[in-house]
N, C-alpha and C positions, 0 to 999 in steps of 0.2 A: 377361261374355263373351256375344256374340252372333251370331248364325249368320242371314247374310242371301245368296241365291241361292249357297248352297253356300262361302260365304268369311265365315273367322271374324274377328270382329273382337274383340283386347282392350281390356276397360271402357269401351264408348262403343259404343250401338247406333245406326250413320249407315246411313238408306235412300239406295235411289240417287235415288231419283224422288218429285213430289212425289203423284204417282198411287198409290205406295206405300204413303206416309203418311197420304192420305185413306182407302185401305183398313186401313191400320191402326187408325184412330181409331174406324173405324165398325164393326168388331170389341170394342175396347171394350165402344162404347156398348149393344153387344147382350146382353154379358157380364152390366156393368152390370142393366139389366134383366131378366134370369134371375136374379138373386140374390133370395130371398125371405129378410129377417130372420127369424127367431124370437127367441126370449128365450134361447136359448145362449150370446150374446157379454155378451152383459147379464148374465143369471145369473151369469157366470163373474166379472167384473171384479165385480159385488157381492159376491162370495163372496173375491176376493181380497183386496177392501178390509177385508172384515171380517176375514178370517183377520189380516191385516198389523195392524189395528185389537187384534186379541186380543192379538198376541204386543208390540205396545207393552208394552198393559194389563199384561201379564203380566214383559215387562221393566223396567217400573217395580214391579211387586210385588219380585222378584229385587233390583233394587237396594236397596229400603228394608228388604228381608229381612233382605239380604248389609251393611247399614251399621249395622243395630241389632245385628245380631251379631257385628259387628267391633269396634263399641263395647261391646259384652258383654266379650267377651271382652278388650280392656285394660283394662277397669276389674277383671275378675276378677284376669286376670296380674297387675296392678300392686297389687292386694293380698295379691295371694298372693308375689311377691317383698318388699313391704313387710312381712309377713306373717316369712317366713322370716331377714329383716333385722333383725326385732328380736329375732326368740329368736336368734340367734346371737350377739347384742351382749349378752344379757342372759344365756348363757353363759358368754361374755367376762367379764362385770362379777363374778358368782357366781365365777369358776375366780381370777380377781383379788381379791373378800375373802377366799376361803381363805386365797390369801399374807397380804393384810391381816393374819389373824388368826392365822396362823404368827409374822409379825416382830413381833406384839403380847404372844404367847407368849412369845418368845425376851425381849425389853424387860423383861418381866414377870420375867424368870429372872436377866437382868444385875441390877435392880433390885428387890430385894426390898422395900424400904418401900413401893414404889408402891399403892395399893389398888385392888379394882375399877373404883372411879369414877375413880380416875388414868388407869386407865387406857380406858376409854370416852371420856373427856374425850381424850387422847390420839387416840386414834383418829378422834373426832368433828373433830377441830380439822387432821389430816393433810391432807385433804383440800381445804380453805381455802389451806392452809398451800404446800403443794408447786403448787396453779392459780395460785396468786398469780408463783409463777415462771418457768409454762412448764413442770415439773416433772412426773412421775407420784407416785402417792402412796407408791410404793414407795420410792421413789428417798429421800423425807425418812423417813421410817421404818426403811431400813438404815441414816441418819444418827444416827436417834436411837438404833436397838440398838446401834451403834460408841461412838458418845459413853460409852454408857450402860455399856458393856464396859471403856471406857477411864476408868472412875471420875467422869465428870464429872455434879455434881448440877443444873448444867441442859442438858442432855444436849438437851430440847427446842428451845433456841437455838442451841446449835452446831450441830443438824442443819439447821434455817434456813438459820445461816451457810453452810452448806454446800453447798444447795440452790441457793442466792444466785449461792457460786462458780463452782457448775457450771455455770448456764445464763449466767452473762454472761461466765466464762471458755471454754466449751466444752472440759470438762473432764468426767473421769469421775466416778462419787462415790468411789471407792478413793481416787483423787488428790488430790481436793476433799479430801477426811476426813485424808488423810496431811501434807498442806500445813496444815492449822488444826492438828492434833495436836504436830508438831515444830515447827510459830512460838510454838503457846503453852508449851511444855516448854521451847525452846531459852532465851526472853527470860522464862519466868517469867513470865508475864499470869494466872495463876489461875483461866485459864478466863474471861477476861473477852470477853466479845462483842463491847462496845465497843471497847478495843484489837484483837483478832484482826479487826475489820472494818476498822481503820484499816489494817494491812499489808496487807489484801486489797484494799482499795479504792487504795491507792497504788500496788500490784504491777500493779494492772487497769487504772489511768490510763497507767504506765509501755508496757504495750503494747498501747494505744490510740495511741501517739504514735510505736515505734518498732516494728520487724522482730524482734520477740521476742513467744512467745506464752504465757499463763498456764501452759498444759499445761510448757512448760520451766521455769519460773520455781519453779512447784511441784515438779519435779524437784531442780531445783538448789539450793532451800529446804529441802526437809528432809533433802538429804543434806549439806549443809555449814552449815545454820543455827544446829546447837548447836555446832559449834567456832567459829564463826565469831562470837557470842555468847561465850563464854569467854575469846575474847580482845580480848576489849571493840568489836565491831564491832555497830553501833547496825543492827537490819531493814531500815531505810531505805537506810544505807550497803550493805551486805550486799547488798540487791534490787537498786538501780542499778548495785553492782559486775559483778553474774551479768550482769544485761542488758545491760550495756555489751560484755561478753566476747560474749556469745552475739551478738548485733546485729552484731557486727566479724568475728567468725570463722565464725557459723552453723554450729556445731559445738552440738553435743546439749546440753541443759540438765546433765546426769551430767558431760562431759566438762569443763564449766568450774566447777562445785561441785569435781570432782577437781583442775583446775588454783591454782580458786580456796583451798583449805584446803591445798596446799603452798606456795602464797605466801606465806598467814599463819603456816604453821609456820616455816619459814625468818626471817619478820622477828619473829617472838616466839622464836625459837629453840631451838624443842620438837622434838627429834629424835622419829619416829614409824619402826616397824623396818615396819610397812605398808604405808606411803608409799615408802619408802626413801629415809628423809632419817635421816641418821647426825650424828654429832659434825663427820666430815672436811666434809660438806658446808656446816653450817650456818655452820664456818668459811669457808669458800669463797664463801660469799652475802655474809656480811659485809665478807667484803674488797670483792666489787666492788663493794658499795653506797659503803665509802668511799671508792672511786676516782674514784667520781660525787660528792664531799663532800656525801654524806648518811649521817647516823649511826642508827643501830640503839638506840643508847644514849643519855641522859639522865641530867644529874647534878642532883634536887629534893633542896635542904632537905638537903643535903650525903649524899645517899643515891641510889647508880647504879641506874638502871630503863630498861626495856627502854620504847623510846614507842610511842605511840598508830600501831596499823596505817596504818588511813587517811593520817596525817599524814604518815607514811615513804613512801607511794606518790603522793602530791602530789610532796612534793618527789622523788621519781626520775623523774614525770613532766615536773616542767619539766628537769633536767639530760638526762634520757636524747631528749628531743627537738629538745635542740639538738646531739649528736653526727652528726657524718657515716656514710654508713653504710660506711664501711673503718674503722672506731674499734673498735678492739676490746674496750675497755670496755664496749660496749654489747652485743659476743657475749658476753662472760665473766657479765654479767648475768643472759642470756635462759639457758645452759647450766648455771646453777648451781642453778635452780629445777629438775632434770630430763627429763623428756622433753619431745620437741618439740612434743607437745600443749600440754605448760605449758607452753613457753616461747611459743609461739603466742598462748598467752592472756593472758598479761603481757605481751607488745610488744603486743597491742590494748587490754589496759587504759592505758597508760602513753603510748600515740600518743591517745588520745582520750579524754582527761580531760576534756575541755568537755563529752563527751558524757554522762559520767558526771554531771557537775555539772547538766547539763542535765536529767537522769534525776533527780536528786535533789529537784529543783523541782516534777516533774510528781508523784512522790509523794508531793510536801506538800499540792499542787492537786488529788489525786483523791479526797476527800470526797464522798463518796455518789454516788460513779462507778458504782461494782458494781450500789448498786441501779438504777440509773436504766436500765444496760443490760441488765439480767438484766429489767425493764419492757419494753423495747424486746422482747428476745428472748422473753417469754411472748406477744407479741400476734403473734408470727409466725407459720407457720401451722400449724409445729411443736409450738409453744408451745399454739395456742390448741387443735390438737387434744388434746393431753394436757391440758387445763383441758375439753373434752368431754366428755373419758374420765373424768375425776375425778367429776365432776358425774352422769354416768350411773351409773357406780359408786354414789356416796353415796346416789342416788334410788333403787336396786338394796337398798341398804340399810335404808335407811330403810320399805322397805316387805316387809323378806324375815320378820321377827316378825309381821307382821301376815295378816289374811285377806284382803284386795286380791289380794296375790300369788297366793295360790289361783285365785279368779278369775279373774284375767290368763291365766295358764295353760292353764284349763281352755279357756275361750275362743281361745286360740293355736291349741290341740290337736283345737278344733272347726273352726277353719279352715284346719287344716295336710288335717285329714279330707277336706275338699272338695276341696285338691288333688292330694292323692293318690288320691282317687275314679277321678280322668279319665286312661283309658289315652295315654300319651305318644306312641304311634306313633297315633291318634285325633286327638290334635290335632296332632298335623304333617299327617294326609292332610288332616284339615279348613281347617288354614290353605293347603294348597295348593288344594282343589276354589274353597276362595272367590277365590281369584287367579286359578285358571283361569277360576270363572264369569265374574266382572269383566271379564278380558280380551278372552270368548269370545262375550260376551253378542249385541253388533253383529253380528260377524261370523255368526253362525248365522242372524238374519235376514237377512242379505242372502241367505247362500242358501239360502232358504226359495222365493226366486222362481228362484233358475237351478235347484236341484237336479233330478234326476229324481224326486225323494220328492215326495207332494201335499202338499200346505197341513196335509191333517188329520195326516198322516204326524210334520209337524214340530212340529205341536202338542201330540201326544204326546210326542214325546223331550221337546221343554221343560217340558211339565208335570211328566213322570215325573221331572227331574231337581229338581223345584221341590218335590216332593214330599219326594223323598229328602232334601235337603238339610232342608226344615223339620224331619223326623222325627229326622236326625242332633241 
């Protein structure tokens, strides 16, 4: 703004005349002239330069302060969390051999002959034993106190086998343990490993290939495999009957073991007051099986016998699949085996026999199925962490008789000391002042030159804050 013969003009000072402007200049130039330097304008811009010069100096100190101490401090935290990482694992591993040496106990108690060294050996070899599978160690060592409970003198293999089932069946160990215990009581195997791995490894190929899973198979195995065995019904038969049922009706493993041992009571014709299959009934099955000209009966060697299950349910399979379905031969069938659970499960046995037959092939073909998947399933990440844990454990072990552990300890205990040294609300404000310095650093000098505060002014607050912080 400018004020020229009494009229103001905004942003732009226009004279009227060029007589004006010559007097304007030569104003100036007079101006000019009266000015005498001194060293005041000088003084002051060297004194600025330097002051701005200092607080560089000084914001390069702050930074290399504030990054050794940043780096201080994660390499402290991250030992002091590694730190608190491993005694908590090595907790872990100590509060896991007690159990150890609980189920080692109890083994000890089922087994009396065992001796010390049986059992250290025992224990030394768990741990191999259950990583090899994906397993915890626990997990084969309630195998082996069950076995061990259950009279079996190699109690150390069947808890193997067991370990085996579980992770390639994904199967509990109660289930696991109950499915090896009634295969080998129902068919008589003696406790053999070799056999009980052959029905395990063909029950595990069987639902590899269909819509049935071990956890049912085991269900329905050891609630209908010793009757089902008595009357001459071979594991294999047995296994692909249950899966055939279950794969068609998707009804519970329990539901078709209960279906499955009234079918076989009815064609062997054992009344059972349990079941509730009676005299009246098991006449009643017989008739409609002969209506279908398939017989129950057998005359060898001039001597009448009751035949081969299996064989009676081939032949009602192919007659009952060729009736229409208004044939009431084929309701009289389904209604005489009882309720319509069972008879649900006999019309899916009997409509998909190929499928059963098909079932039958797979577990002649699963020969070292189990192992190979229960291989697969320990390298998973499940798997491999429980083969971590195992290994932590045994190294836990392995050094808890010894003076190492002491050691280890004391040294834990001297560096858990340094962490707990440092007040918690101390290093939250510390890790915030250094964020705030960082941030703030720039900006304080910029206004070192607008503020009203002098130069020396500012160089005090920064020092004094540089102070602070080293001393912190």
């Amino acid at each position: 703004m400018a004020n020229y013969d009494g009229k103001i003009v905004l942003g732009l000072d226009i004279p009227k005349t060029v007589k004006q402007i010559n007097a304007d200049m030569k104003k100036v130039q007079n101006q000019i002239k009266q000015v005498k330097v001194t060293g005041t304008i000088s003084d002051d811009m060297k004194s600025t330069e330097n002051s701005m010069r200092g607080i560089e100096r000084l914001s390069a100190s702050l930074n290399k302060q504030m990054s050794e101490a940043a780096q201080g401090f994660m390499k402290y935290f991250s030992a002091g969390s590694a730190v608190t990482f491993l005694i908590s694992k090595t907790k872990d591993a100590v509060s896991e051999l007690k159990e150890i040496n609980t189920l080692l106990t109890e083994i000890s108690r089922s087994n009396d002959k065992l001796s010390k060294s049986d059992l250290d050996k025992i224990g030394n070899n768990s741990f191999d034993i259950a990583s090899k599978y994906g397993k915890s160690t626990k997990d084969y060592l309630s195998g082996v106190k069950e076995a061990s409970r259950a009279g079996y003198d190699n109690a150390e293999g069947i808890a193997e086998l067991s370990v085996a089932a579980q992770s390639a069946g994904d199967m509990t160990a109660e289930l696991a343990n109950q499915y090896i215990f009634a295969a080998d009581k129902a068919y008589k195997l003696g406790g053999s490993v070799e056999k009980l791995t052959e029905i395990l490894d063909g029950s595990n190929n069987i639902t590899n290939h269909n819509s049935v899973n071990m956890t049912e198979l085991a269900e329905s195995m050891s609630a209908v495999g010793s009757a089902a065995a008595s009357f001459g019904v071979d594991a294999d038969e047995a296994t692909a009957a249950l899966a055939t049922m279950i794969a068609a009706t998707q009804q519970s493993g329990s539901e078709a073991a209960k279906a499955f041992k009234a079918i076989l009571l009815n064609i062997r014709q054992v009344t059972d007051e349990e079941e509730g299959i009676d005299a009246e009934g098991l006449a009643k099955y017989e008739a409609a099986c002969n209506a279908l000209n398939v017989q129950l009966k057998e005359t060898k060697n001039g001597v009448l016998s009751l035949r081969d299950p299996m064989e009676v349910l081939k032949e009602l399979s192919v007659e009952y699949s060729k009736l229409e379905e208004t044939d009431i031969r084929g309701a009289n069938l389904l209604s005489s085996v009882g309720s319509q659970s069972n008879a649900a499960q006999l019309d899916a046995l009997l409509r998909r026999w190929s499928t059963y037959e098909t079932m039958l092939q797979q577990y002649t073909d699963g020969t070292g199925s189990m192992a190979a998947e229960a291989e697969q399933i320990a390298n998973s990440w499940e798997g491999s962490l429980n083969r971590l844990s195992n290994t932590w454990t045994d190294t836990v072990e392995n050094i808890a008789d010894s003076d190492a552990i002491i050691t280890a300890i004391n040294g834990l205990n001297g560096l858990l000391s340094v962490v707990n040294s440092i007040s918690p609300l101390l290093t939250v404000g510390l890790g915030a002042g250094i964020f705030g310095i960082f941030k703030n650093v720039d900006y304080l000098k910029r206004q070192c030159v607008h503020s009203t505060y002098s130069m020396a002014t500012w160089n005090k607050i920064l020092y004094r804050g540089y102070v602070a912080f080293t001393v912190l």
